[in-house]
PAZAFI-640356 format. One record per residue (C-alpha): residue number from 1; x, z, y. Coordinates in steps of 0.2 Angstrom, whole numbers, plus 5000, padded with zeros to 4 digits. Layout:
BEGIN
k/u/w/v
NUM/X/Z/Y
...
This chain:
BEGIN
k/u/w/v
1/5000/5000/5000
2/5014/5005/5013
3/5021/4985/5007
4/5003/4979/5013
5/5003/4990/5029
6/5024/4983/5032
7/5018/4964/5030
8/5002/4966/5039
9/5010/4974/5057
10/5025/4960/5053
11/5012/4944/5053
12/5002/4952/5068
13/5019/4955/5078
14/5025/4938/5073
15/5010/4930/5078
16/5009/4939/5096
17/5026/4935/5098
18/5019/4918/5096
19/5005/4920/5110
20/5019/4927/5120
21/5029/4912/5118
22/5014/4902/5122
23/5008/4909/5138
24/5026/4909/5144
25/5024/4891/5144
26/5006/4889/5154
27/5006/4898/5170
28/4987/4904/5168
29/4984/4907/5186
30/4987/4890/5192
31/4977/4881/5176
32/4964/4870/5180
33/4948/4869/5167
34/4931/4862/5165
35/4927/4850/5180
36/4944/4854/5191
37/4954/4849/5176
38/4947/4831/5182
39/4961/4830/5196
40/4962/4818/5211
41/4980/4812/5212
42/4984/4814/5232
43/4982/4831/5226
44/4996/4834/5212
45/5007/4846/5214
46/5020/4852/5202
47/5016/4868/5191
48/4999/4863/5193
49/4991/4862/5174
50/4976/4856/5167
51/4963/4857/5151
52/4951/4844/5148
53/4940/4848/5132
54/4927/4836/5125
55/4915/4849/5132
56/4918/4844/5149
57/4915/4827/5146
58/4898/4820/5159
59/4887/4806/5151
60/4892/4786/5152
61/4888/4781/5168
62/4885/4798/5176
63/4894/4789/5189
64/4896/4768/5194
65/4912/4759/5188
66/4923/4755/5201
67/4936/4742/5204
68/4950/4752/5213
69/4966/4742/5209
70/4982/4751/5217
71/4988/4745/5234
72/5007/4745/5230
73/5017/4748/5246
74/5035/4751/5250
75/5041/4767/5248
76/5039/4776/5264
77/5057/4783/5273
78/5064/4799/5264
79/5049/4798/5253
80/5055/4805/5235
81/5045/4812/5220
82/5043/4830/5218
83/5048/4841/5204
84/5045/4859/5200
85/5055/4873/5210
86/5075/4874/5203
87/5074/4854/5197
88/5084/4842/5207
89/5078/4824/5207
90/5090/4808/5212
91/5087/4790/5213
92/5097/4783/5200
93/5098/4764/5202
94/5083/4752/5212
95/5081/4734/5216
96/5074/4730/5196
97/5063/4720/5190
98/5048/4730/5185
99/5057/4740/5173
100/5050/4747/5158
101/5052/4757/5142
102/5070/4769/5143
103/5080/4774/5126
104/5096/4784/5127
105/5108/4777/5115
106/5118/4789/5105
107/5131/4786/5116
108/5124/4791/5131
109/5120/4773/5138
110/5104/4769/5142
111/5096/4755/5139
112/5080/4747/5148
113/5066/4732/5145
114/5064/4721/5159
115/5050/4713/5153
116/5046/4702/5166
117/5064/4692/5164
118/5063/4696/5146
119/5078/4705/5145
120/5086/4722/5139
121/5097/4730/5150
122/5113/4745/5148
123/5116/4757/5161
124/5133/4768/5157
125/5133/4783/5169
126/5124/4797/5174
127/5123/4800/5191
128/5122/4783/5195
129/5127/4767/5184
130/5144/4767/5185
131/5144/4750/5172
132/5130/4738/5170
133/5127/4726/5160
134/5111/4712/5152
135/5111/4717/5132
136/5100/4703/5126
137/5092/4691/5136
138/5078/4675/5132
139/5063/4687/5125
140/5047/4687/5124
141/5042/4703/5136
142/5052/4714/5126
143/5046/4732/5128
144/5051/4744/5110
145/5066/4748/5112
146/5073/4760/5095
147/5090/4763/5088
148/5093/4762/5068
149/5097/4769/5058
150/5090/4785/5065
151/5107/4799/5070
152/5125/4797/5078
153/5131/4778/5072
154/5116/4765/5073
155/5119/4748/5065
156/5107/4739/5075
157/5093/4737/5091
158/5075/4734/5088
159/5065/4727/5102
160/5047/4726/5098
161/5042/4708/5109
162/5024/4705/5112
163/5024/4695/5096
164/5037/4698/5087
165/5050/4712/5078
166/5069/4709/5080
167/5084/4716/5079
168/5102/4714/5084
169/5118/4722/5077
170/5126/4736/5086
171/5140/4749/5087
172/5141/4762/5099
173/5146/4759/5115
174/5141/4740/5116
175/5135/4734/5134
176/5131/4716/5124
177/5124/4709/5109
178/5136/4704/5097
179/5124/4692/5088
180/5109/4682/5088
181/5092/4694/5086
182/5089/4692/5069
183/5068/4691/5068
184/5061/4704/5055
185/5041/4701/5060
186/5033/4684/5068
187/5016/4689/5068
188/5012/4702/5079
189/4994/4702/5087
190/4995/4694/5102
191/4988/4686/5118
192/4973/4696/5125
193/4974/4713/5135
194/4990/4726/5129
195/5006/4716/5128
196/5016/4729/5127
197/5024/4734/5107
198/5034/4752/5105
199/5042/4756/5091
200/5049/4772/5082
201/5056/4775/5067
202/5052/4791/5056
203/5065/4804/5056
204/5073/4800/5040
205/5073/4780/5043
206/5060/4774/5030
207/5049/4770/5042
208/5045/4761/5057
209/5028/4761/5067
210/5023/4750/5081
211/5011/4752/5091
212/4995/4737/5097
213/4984/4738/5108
214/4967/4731/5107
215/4966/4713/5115
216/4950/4719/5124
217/4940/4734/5133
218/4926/4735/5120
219/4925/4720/5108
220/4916/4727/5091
221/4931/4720/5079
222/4917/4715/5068
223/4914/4700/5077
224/4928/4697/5087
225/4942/4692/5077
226/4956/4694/5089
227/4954/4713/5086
228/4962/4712/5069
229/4977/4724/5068
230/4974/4730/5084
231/4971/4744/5092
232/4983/4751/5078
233/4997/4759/5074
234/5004/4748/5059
235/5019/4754/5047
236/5033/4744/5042
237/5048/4744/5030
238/5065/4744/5040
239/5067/4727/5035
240/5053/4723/5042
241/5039/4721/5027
242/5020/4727/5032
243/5015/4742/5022
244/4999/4746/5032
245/4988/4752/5045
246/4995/4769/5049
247/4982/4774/5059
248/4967/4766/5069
249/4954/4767/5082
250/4968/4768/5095
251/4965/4759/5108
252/4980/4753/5115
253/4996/4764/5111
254/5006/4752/5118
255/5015/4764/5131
256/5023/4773/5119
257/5024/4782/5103
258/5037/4794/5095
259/5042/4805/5083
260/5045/4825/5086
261/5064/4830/5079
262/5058/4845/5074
263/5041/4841/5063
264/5046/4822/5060
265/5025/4820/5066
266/5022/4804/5074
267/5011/4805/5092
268/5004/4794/5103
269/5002/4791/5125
270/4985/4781/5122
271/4975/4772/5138
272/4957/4775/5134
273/4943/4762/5136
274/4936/4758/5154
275/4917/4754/5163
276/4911/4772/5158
277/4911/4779/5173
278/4925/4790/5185
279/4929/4803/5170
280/4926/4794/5157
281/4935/4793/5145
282/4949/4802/5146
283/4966/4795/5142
284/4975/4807/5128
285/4992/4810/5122
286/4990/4815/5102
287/5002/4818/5087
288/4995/4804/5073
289/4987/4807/5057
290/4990/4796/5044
291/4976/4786/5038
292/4966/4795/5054
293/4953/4786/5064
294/4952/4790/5084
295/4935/4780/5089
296/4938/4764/5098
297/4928/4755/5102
298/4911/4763/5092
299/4916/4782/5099
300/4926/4791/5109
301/4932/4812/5107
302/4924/4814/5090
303/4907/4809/5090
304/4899/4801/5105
305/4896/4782/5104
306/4899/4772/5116
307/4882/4765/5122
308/4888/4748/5122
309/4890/4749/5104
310/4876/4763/5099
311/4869/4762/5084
312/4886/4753/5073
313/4895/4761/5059
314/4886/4778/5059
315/4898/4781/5044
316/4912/4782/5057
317/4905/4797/5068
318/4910/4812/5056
319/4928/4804/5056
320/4934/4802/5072
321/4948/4812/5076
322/4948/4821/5094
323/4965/4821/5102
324/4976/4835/5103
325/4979/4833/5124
326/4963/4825/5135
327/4969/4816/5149
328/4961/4813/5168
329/4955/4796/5165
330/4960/4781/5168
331/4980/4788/5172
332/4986/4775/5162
333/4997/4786/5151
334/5012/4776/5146
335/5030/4782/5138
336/5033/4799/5130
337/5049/4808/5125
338/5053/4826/5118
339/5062/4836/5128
340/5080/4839/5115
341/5091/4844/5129
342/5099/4861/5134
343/5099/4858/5152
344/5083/4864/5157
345/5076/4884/5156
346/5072/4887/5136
347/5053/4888/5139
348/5055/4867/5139
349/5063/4865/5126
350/5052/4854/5111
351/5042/4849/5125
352/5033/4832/5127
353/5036/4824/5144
354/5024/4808/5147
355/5022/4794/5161
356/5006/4792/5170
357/5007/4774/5176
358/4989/4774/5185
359/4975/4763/5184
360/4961/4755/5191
361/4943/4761/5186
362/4942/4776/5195
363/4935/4781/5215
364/4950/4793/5215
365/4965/4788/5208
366/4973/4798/5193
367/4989/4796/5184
368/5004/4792/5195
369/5016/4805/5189
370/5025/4812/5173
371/5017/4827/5165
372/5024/4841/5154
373/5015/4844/5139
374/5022/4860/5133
375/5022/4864/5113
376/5026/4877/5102
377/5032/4873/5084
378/5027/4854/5088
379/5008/4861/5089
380/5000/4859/5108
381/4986/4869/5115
382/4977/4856/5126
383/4985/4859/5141
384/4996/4848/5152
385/5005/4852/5168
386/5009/4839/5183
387/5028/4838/5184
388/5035/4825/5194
389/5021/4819/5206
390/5022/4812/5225
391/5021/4795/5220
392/5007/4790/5233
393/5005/4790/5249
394/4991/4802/5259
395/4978/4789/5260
396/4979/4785/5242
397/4991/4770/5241
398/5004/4769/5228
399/5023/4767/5230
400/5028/4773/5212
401/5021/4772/5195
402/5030/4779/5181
403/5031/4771/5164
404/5044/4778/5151
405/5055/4794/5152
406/5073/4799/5140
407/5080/4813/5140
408/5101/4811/5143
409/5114/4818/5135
410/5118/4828/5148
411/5098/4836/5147
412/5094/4828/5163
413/5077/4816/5162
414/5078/4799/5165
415/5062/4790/5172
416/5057/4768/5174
417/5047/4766/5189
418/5040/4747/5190
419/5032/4749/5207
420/5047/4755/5217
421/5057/4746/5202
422/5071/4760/5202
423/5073/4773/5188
424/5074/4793/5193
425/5085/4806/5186
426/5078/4824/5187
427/5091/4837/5183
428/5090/4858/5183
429/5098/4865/5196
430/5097/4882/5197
431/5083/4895/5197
């Protein structure tokens, strides 16, 4: 009986330690739920946190869709984004072209799609490029970007084009391609909505997922043959042989996937449907279960159909998946890392940082920042907090949109922004 007692008080103090942990990560007086979780971007501030629940969800078309495209200006004098007190944040290199997704070699370098010129491009340097160089040139809007195989001496590049998988050969420290790509998959979905293809290998190398988004808002796949294998996440062999649909119902991955170092799960930055209305439906940021169905295009957070397409597949309802982290929708959530570095203050450490690029269909715009999405033991709470914001101006124009983050060697974060076409470097200073 004492043994019982012993083992009893040791899982209840480990499991308030665990709590402990958890609320050191989630500053409780400055968390935003139920309505104000639905925030207005000109009103991000760092430390800020949010939790959006499928509860707090208003009916479709509780408000009119509106076309509110971005008004991308130059970025005002001295204007910089804002990180939370003790971070430093520098301009690393500008005058791009509409950078994209960022991958830090294991060498340090960094290497970057410019889609638009179809290129990959190494930065070597960490305060600013102090080598630059095009690593592969001639694709088709590359945007994946994955090192294999997965640890310290990587044989080859991936790049995941629009419509296709390839591969180069590599050896640390290479600033070009030493050989042609060699092509491992032609037959990609493409044309349609979604261009954009991340990759990401599972944590022993067996396996590689990329991510496709659907070609469309809300075609039922049933009668729309452009949907097939989209709105997926497909698996692959290295070698680039199709094994299956991993998971579905996504509805456009496409700005990122990645798998934690520390549970080998797979997750996902997903942009959520549109023409629902303001806050709906929220975009999400979700570790993938295998075989798991997330809803698009017949439901969306568990249950609720869409109204456009009520009444098909009612087999489906019960399975739909609701995402770990509910985004403010229509932020356009984009590239994710984990946060593996020792630079910042422990309580980051295993965290999930994510790139808001913002959209379109909302009065007040949303997304426009990278948030923090703070785990423990790879398991998330819901709740995500407004790290590096200041990307508009007052009156709501836009002069920076985030789109991928890495984490460097050096633990600093790294961050593609394709509206001021420059990449960020955000470092810890001090306390």
């Amino acid at each position: 009986m004492k043994h019982y007692h012993k083992l009893a008080t040791g899982l209840l103090l480990l499991a308030a330690g665990w709590m402990i942990q958890a609320a050191d990560k989630v500053d409780s007086k400055n968390l935003a739920t139920g309505q104000a979780a639905f925030a207005d971007a000109r009103t991000f501030k760092p430390g800020q946190f949010h939790k959006l629940t499928p509860a707090d969800l208003p009916k479709p078309f509780a408000t009119t869709s509106v076309a509110n495209f971005p008004k991308v200006v130059a970025r005002p004098s001295g204007a910089m984004p804002q990180a939370p007190a003790g971070f430093k944040v520098d301009l690393y290199v500008s005058n791009l072209n509409s950078p994209r997704e960022i991958r830090t070699a294991p060498n340090g370098d960094f290497f970057v799609a410019e889609s638009n010129d179809g290129d990959i491009k190494v930065f070597r340097g960490l305060d600013k490029p102090q080598q630059t160089s095009i690593f592969a040139t001639g694709l088709r809007r590359p945007y994946g970007i994955a090192f294999y195989p997965p640890g310290d001496n990587p044989q080859w590049v991936y790049v995941g084009n629009t419509d296709s998988l390839v591969r180069f050969p590599y050896k640390n420290g290479d600033l070009k391609a030493s050989g042609a790509p060699e092509k491992l998959v032609s037959d990609l979905p493409g044309g349609g909505n979604h261009w954009t293809r991340p990759i990401a290998f599972s944590n022993d190398g067996k396996r590689l997922f990329i991510a496709v988004g659907s070609a469309s808002n809300i075609d039922n796949p049933d009668t729309h043959n452009s949907e097939f294998h989209r709105a997926t996440i497909l698996e692959y062999t290295p070698e680039g042989k199709f094994v299956k649909v991993f998971a579905s119902g996504i509805r456009n991955a496409g700005g990122g996937i990645g798998v934690n170092p520390e549970t080998g799960e797979l997750w996902c930055s997903v942009n959520e449907r549109d023409a629902l209305g303001d806050n709906l439906v929220p975009d999400y940021v979700s570790s993938v279960k295998e075989g798991g169905f997330y809803g698009w295009p017949f439901y969306y957070m568990g249950g609720n159909p869409d109204p456009r397409l009520e009444g098909a597949h009612p087999e489906l309802k019960s399975k739909v998946i609701v995402p770990d982290v509910l985004i403010t929708p229509h932020s356009a959530s984009l590239g994710l890392t984990f946060y593996t570095g020792s630079q910042f203050p422990q309580e980051y450490r295993g965290d999930l940082f994510v790139a808001e690029h913002g959209s379109w269909n909302r009065s007040t715009r949303s997304g426009s920042e990278v948030i923090r999405i703070p785990l423990e033991k790879g398991r998330s709470s819901g709740v995500y907090e407004d790290f590096l914001t200041g990307f508009l101006t007052p009156d709501g124009q836009v002069w920076g949109r985030p789109v991928s983050v890495a984490v460097a060697k050096d633990g600093s974060l790294f961050v593609t922004d394709d509206a001021a076409n420059s990449i960020w470097r955000v470092s810890y200073a001090g306390k």
